[in-house]
C-alpha positions as CSV (number, residue, x, y, z in Angstrom):
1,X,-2.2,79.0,31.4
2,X,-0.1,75.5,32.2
3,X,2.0,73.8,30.5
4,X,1.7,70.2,30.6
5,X,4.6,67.9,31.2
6,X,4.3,64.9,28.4
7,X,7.5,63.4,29.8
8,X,6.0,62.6,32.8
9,X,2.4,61.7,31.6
10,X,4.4,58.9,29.3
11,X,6.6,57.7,31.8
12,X,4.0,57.5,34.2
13,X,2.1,55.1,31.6
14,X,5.1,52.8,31.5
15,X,5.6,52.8,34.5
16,X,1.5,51.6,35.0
17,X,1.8,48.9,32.3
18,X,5.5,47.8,33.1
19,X,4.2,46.9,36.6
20,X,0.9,45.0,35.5
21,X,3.1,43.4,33.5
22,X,5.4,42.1,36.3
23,X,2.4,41.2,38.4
24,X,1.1,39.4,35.8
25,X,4.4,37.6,35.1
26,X,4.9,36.7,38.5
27,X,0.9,34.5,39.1
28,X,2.4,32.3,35.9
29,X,5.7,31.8,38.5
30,X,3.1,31.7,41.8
31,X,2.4,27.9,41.7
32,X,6.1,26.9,41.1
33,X,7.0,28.9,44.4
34,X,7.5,26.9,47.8
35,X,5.3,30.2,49.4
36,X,3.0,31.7,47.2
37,X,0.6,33.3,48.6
38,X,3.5,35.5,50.5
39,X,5.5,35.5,47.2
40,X,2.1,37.4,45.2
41,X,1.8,39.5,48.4
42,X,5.2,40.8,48.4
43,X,4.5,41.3,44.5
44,X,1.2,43.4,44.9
45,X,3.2,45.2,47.3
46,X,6.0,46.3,44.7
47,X,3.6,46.4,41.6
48,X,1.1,48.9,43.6
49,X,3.8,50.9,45.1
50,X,5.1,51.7,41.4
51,X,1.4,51.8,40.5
52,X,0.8,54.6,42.7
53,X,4.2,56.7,42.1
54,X,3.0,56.5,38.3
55,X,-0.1,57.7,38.6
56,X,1.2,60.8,40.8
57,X,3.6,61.0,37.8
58,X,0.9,61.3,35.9
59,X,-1.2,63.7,37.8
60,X,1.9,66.1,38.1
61,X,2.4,65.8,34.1
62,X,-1.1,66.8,33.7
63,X,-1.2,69.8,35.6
64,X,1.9,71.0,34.4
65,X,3.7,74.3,35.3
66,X,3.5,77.6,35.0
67,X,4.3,79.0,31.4
C-alpha cells in the first residue's frame, strides 16, 4: 500500500492558485504596459511553467511512496 504525500498535494495547490493569481494580476497591468501583448506572453509563460511543476507536485503527492 502507498502512502500519500499531503505536503506536496497542498503545495502543489498553491502553487496552482498563486500562479492564476499572478496571471490574473498582471491583464489588470496589460493595458498600462508600452508592450502587452509580449508582456502577457512572457506571463503565460511563467504562470504555465509553475502551473505545470504544481501539477507534477501534485501527481507525485498522490501516488505517494512506499510504506
Amino acid at each position: 500500500m502507498r502512502q500519500k504525500n499531503w505536503r506536496l498535494v497542498i503545495v502543489g495547490g498553491v502553487l496552482i492558485a498563486l500562479a492564476a493569481g499572478f496571471f490574473l494580476y498582471m491583464m489588470g497591468m496589460a493595458p498600462k504596459s508600452n508592450d502587452p501583448q509580449s508582456l502577457m506572453q512572457t506571463v503565460g509563460m511563467v504562470s504555465g511553467g509553475v502551473g505545470g511543476i504544481a501539477v507534477v507536485m501534485m501527481i507525485f503527492g498522490l501516488i505517494g511512496k512506499k510504506a
